[in-house]
N, C-alpha and C positions, 0 to 999 in steps of 0.2 A: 557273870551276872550273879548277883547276890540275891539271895530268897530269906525272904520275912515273913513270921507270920503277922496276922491283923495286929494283934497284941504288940507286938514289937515297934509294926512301922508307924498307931498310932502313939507311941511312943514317941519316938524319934521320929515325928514328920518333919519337922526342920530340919533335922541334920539330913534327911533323908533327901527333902527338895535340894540342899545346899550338894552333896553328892549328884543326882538326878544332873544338875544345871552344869556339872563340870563331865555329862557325858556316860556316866554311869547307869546304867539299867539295872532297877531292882525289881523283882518279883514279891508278889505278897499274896502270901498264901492262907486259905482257912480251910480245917481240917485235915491238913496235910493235900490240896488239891490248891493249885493256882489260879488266883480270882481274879487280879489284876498285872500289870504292869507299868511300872512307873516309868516313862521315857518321856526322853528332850521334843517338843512338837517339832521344830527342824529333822529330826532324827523319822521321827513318824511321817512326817511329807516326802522325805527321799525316797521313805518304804513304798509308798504309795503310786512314787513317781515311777519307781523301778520297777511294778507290777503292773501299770499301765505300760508304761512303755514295752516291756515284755510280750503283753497280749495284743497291743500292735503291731510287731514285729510278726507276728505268728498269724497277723490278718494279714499282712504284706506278704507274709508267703503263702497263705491261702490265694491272696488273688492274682501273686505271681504267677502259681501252679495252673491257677483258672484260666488265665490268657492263654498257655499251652495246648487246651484241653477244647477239641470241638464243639459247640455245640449240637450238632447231628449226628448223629451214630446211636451207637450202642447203649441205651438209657440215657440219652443228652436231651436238650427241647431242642424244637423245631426253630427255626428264625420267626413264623409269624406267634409263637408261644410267648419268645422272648421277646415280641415287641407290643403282647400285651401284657406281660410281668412287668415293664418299664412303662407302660402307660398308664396301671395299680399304683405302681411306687409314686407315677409323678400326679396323678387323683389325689394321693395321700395327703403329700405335700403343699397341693392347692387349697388342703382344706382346713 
């Protein structure tokens, strides 16, 4: 990744986009601290996609885990607790 200051990349903005569009990420810095980045929007959606998908993944093993886990016992609810948390949830939804 190449670093630029302000001064530089409004310089070379064109060369900078023409770089940027073959893939390249450039950083652009002021006062020696990083302010921006320049990246491809295809490039930025996959980031996005891959950090969604990640913290799905990690809700699927949240409620993989969940299914294992009783609800009665030892600081769990009750079954008529939990069928009024599902009666909240579906109030919510009606409204």
């Amino acid at each position: 990744m190449v670093t630029l200051t302000v001064s530089d990349a409004r310089a070379g903005l064109p060369e900078l986009l023409t770089r940027v569009e073959e893939g390249e990420e450039i950083t652009i810095t002021r006062h020696g601290r990083a302010v921006a980045v320049l990246v491809r929007p295809d490039a930025l959606r996959i980031r996005r996609a891959e950090r969604v998908l990640a913290e799905a993944e990690q809700i699927h093993q949240l409620l993989a885990a969940a299914r294992t886990t009783p609800l009665t016992g030892s600081g769990g609810v009750s079954p008529d607790r939990a069928e009024e948390l599902i009666a909240e949830v579906r109030a919510g939804r009606a409204r």
